[in-house]
PyMOL Python script that loads the backbone (N, CA, C, O; Angstrom):
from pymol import cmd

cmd.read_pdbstr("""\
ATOM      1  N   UNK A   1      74.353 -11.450 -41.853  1.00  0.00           N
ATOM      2  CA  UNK A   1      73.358 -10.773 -42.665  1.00  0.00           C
ATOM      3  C   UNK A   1      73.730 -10.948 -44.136  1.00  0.00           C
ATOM      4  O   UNK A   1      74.896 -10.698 -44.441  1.00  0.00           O
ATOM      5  N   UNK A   2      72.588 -11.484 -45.407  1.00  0.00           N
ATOM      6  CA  UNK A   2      72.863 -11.438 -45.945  1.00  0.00           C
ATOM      7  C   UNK A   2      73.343 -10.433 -47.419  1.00  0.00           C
ATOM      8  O   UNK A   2      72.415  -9.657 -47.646  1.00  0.00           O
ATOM      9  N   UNK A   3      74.176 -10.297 -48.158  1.00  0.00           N
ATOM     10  CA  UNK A   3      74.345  -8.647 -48.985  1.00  0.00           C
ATOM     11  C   UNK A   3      72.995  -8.318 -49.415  1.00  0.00           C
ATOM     12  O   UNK A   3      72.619  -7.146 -49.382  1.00  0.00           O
ATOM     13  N   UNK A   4      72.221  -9.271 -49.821  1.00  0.00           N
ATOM     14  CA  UNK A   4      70.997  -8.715 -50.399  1.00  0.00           C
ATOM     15  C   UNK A   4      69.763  -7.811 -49.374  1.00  0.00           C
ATOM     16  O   UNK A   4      68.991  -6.900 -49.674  1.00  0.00           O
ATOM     17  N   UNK A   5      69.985  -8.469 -48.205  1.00  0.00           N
ATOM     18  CA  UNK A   5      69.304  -7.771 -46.842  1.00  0.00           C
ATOM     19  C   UNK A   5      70.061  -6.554 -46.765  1.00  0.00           C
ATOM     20  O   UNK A   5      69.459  -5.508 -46.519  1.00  0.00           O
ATOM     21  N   UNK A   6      71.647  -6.553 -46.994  1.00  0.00           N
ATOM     22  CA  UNK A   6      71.949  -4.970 -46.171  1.00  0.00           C
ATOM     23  C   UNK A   6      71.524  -4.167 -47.338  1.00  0.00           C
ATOM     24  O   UNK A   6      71.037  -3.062 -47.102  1.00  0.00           O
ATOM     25  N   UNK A   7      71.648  -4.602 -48.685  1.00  0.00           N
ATOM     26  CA  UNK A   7      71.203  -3.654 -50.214  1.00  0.00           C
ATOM     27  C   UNK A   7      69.900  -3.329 -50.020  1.00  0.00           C
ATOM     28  O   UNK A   7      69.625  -2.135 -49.904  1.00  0.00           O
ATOM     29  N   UNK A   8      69.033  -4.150 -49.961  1.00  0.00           N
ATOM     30  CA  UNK A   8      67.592  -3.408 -49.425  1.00  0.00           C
ATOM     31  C   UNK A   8      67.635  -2.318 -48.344  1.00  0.00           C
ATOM     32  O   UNK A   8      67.369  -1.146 -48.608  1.00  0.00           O
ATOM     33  N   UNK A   9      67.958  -2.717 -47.191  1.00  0.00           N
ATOM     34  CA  UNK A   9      67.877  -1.886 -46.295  1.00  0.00           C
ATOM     35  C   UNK A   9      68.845  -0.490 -46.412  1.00  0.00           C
ATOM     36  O   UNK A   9      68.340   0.579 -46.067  1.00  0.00           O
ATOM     37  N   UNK A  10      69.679  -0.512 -46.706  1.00  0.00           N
ATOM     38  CA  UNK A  10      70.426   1.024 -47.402  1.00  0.00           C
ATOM     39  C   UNK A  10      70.023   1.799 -48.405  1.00  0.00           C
ATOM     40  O   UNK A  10      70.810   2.585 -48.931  1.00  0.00           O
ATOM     41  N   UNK A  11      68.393   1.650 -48.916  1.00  0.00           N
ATOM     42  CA  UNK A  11      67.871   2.087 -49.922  1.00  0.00           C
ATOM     43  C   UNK A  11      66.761   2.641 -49.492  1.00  0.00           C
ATOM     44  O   UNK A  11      65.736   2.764 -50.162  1.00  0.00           O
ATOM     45  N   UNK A  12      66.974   3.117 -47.970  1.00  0.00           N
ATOM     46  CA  UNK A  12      65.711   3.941 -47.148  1.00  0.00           C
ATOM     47  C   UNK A  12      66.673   5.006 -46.429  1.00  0.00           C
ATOM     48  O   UNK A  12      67.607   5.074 -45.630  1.00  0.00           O
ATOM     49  N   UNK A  13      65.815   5.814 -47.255  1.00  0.00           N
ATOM     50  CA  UNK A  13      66.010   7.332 -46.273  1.00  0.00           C
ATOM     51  C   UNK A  13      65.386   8.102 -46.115  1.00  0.00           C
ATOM     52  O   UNK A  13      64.726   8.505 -47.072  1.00  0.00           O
ATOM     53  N   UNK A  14      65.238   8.788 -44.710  1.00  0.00           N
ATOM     54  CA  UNK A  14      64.411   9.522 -43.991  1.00  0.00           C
ATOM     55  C   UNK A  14      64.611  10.867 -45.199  1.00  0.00           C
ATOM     56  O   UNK A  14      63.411  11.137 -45.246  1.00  0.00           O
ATOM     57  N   UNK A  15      65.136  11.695 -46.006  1.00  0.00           N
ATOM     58  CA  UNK A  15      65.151  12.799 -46.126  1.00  0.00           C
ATOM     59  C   UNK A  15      64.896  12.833 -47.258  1.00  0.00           C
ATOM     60  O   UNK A  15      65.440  12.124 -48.105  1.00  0.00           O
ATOM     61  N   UNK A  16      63.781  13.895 -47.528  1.00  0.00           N
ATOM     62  CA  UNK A  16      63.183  14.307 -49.266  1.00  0.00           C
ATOM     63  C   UNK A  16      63.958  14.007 -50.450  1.00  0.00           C
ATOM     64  O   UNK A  16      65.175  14.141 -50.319  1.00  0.00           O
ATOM     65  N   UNK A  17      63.645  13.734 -51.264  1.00  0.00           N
ATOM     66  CA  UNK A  17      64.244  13.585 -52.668  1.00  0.00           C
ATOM     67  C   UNK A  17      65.092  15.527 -52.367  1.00  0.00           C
ATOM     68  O   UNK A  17      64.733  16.605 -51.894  1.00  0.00           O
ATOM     69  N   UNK A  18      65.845  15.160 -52.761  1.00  0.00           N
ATOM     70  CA  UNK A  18      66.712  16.708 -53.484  1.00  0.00           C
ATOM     71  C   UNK A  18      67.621  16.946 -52.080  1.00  0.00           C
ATOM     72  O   UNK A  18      68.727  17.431 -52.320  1.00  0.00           O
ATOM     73  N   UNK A  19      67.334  16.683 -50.633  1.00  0.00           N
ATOM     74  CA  UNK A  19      67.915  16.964 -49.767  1.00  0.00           C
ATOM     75  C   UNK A  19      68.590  15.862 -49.249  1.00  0.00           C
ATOM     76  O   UNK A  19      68.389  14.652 -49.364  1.00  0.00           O
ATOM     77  N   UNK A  20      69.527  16.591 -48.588  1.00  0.00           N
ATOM     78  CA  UNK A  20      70.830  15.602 -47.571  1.00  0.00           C
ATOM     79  C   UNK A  20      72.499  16.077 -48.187  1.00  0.00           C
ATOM     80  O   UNK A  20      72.720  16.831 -49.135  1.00  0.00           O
ATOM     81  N   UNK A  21      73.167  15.616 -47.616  1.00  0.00           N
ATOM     82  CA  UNK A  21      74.658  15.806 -47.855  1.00  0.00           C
ATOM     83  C   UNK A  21      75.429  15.492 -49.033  1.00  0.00           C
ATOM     84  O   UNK A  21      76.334  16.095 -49.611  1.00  0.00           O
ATOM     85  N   UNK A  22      74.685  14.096 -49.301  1.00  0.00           N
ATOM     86  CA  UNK A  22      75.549  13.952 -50.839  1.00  0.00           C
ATOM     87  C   UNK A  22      74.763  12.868 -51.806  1.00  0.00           C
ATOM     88  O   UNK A  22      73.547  12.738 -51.662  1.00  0.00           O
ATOM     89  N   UNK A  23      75.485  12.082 -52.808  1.00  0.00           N
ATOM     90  CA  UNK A  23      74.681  11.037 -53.815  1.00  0.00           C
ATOM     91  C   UNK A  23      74.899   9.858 -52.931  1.00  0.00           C
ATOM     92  O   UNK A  23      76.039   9.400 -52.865  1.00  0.00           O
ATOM     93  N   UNK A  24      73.930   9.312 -52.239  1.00  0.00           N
ATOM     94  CA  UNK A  24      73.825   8.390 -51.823  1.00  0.00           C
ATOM     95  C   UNK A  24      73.207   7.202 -52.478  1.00  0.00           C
ATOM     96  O   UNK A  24      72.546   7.320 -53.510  1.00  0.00           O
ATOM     97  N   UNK A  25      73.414   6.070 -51.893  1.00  0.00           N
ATOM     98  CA  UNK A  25      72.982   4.777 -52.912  1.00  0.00           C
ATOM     99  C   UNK A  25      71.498   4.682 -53.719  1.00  0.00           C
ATOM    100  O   UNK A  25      71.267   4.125 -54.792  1.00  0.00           O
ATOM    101  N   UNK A  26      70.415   5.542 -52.679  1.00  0.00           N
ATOM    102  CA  UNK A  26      69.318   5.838 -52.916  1.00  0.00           C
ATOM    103  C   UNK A  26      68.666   6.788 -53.881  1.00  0.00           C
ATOM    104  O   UNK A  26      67.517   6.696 -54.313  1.00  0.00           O
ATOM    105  N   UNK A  27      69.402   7.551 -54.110  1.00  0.00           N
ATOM    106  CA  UNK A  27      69.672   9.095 -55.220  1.00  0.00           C
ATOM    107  C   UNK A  27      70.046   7.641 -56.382  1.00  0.00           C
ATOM    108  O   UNK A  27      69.130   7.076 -56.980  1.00  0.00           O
ATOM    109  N   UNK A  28      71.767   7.146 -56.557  1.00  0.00           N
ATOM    110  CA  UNK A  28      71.681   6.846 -57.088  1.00  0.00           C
ATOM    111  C   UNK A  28      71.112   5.628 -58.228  1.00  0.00           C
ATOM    112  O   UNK A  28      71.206   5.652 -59.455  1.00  0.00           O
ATOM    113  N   UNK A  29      70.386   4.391 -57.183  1.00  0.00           N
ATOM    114  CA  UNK A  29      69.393   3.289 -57.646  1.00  0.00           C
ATOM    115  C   UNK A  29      67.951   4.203 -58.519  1.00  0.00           C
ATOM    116  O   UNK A  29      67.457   3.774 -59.561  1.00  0.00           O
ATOM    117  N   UNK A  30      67.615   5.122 -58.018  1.00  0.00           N
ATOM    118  CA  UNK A  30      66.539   5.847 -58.354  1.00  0.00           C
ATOM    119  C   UNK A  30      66.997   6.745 -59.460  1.00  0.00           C
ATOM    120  O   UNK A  30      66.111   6.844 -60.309  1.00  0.00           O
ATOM    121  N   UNK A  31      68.419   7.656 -59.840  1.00  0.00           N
ATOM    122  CA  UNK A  31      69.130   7.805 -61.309  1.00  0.00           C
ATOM    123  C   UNK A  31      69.320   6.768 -62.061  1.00  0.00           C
ATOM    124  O   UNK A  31      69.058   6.984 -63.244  1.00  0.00           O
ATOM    125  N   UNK A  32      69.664   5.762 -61.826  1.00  0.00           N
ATOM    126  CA  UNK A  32      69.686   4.354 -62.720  1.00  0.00           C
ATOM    127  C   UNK A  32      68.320   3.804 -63.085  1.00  0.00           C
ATOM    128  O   UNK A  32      67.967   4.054 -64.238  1.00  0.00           O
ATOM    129  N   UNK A  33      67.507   3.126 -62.356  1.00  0.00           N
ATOM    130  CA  UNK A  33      66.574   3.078 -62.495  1.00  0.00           C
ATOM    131  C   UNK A  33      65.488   3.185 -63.317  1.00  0.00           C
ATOM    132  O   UNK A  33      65.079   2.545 -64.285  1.00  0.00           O
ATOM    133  N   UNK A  34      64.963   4.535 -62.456  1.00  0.00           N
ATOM    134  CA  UNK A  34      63.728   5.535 -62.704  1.00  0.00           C
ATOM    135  C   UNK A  34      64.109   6.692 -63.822  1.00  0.00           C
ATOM    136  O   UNK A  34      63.264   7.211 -64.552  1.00  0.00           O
ATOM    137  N   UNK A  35      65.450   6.994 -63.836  1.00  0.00           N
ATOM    138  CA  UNK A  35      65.306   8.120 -64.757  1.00  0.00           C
ATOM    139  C   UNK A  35      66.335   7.303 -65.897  1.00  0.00           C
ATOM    140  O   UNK A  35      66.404   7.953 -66.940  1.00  0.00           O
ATOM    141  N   UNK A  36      66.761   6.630 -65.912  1.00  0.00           N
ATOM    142  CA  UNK A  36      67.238   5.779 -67.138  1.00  0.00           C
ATOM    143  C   UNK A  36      67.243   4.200 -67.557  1.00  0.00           C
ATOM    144  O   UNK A  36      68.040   3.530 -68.215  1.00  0.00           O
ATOM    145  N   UNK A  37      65.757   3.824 -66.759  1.00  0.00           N
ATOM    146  CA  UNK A  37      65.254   2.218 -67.053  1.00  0.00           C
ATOM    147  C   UNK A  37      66.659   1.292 -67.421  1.00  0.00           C
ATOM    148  O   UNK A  37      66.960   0.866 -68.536  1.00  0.00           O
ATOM    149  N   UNK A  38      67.561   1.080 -65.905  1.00  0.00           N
ATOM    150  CA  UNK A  38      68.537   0.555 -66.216  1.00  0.00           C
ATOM    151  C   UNK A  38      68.738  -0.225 -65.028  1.00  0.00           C
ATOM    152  O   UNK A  38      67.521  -0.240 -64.845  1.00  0.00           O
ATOM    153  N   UNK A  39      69.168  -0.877 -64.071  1.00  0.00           N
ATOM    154  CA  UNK A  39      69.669  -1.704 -63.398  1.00  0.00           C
ATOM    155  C   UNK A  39      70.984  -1.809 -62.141  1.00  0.00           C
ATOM    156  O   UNK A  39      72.069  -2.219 -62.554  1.00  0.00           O
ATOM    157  N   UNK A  40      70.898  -1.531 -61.007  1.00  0.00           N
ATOM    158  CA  UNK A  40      71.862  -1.654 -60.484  1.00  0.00           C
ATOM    159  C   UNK A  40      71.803  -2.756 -59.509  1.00  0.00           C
ATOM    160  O   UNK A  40      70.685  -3.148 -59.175  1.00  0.00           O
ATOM    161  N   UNK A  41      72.894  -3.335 -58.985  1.00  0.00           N
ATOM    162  CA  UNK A  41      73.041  -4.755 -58.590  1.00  0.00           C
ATOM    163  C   UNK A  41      74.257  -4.479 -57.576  1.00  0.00           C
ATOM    164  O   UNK A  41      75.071  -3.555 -57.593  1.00  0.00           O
ATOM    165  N   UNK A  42      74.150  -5.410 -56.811  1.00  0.00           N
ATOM    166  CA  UNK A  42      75.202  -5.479 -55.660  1.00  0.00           C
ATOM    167  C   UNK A  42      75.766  -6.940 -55.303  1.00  0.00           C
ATOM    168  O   UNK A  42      74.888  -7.679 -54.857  1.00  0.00           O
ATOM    169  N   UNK A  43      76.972  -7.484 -55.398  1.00  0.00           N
ATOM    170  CA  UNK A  43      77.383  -8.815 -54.898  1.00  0.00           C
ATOM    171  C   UNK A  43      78.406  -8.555 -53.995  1.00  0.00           C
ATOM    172  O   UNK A  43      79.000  -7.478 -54.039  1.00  0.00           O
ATOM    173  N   UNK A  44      78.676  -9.392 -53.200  1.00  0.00           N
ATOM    174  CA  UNK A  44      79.882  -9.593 -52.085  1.00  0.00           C
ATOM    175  C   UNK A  44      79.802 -10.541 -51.203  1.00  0.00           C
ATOM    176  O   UNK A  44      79.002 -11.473 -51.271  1.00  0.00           O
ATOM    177  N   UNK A  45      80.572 -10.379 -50.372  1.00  0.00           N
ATOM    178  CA  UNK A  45      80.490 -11.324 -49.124  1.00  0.00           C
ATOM    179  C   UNK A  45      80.979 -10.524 -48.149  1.00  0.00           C
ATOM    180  O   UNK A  45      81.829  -9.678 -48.428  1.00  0.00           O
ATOM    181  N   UNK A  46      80.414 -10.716 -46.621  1.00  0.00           N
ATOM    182  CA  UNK A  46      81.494 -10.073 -45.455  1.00  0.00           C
ATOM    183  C   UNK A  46      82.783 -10.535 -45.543  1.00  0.00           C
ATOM    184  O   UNK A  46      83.259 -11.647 -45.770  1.00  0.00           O
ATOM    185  N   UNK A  47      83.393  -9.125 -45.248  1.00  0.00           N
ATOM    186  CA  UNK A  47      84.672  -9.111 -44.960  1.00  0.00           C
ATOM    187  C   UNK A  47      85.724  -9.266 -46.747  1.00  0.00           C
ATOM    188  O   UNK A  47      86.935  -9.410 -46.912  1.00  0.00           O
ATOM    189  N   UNK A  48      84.840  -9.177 -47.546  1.00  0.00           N
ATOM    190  CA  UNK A  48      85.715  -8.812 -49.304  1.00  0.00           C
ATOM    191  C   UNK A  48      85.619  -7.948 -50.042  1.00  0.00           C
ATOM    192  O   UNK A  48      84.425  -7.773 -49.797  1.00  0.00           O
ATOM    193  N   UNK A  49      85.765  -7.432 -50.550  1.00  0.00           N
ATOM    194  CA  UNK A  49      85.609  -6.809 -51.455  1.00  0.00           C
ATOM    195  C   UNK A  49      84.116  -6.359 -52.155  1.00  0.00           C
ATOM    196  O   UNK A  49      83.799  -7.385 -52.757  1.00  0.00           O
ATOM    197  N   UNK A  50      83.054  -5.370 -52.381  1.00  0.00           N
ATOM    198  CA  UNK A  50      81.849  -5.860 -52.796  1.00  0.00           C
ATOM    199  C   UNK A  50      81.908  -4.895 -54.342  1.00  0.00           C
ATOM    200  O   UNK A  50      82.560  -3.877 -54.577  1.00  0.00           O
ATOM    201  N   UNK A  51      80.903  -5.715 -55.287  1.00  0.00           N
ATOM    202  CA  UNK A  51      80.806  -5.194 -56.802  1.00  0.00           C
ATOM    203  C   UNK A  51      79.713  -4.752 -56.796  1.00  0.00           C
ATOM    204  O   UNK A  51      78.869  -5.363 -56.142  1.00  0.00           O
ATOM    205  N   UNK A  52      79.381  -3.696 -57.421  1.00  0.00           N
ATOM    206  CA  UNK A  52      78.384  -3.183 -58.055  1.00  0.00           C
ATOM    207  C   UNK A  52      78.333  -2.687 -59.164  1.00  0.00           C
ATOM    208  O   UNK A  52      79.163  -1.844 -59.505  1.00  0.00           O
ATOM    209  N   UNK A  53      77.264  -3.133 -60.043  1.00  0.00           N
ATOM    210  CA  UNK A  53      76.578  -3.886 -61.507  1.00  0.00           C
ATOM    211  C   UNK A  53      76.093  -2.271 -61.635  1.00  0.00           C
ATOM    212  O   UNK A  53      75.776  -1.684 -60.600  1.00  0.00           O
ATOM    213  N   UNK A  54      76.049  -1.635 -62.816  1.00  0.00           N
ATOM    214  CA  UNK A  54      75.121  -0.932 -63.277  1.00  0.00           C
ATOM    215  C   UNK A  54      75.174  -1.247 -65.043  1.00  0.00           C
ATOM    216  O   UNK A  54      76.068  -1.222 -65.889  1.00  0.00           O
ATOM    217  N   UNK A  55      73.870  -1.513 -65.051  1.00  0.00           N
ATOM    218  CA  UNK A  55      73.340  -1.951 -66.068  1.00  0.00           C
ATOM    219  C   UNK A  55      72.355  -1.027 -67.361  1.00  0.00           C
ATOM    220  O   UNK A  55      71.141  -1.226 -67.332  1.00  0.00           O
ATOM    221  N   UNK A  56      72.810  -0.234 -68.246  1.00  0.00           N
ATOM    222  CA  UNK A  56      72.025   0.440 -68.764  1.00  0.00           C
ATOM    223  C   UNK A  56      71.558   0.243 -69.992  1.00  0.00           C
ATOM    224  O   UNK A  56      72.188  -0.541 -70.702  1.00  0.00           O
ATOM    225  N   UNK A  57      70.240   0.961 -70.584  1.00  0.00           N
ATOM    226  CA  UNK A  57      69.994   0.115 -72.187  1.00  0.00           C
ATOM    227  C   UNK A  57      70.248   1.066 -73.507  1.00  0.00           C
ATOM    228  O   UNK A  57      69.703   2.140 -73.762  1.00  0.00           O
ATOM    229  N   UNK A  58      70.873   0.616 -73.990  1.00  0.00           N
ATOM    230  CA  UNK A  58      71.396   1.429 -75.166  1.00  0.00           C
ATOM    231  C   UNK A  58      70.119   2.260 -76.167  1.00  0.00           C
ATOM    232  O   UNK A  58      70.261   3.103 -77.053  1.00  0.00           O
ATOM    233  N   UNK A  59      69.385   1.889 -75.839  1.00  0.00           N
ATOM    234  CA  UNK A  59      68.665   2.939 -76.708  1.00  0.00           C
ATOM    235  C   UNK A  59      67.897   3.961 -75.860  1.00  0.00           C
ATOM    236  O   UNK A  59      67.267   4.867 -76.405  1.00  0.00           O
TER     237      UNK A  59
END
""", "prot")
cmd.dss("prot")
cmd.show_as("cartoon", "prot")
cmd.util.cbc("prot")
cmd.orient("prot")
């Protein structure tokens, strides 16, 4: 599978905005995002290490 398939697919969740257990990837793509027009990104490979990019705009 490729990282970009599992990054999409970990960005669905069954439970309301404001509810669930903790900041999940989805809370946080949607804080980056939507409430500060900024960018988050994911690279890796199975079985290494994986990076994630957050990208924000200075003004």
């Amino acid at each position: 599978m490729s990282c970009l398939k599992v990054w999409n697919s970990i960005l669905f969740t069954t439970k309301p905005t404001g509810q669930g257990t903790g900041l999940g990837l989805s809370s946080a793509y949607d804080i980056v995002t939507k409430g500060h027009g900024g960018t988050l990104s994911v690279s890796g490979i199975p079985g290494a290490p994986t990076t994630f990019e957050i990208q924000l705009p200075l003004n």
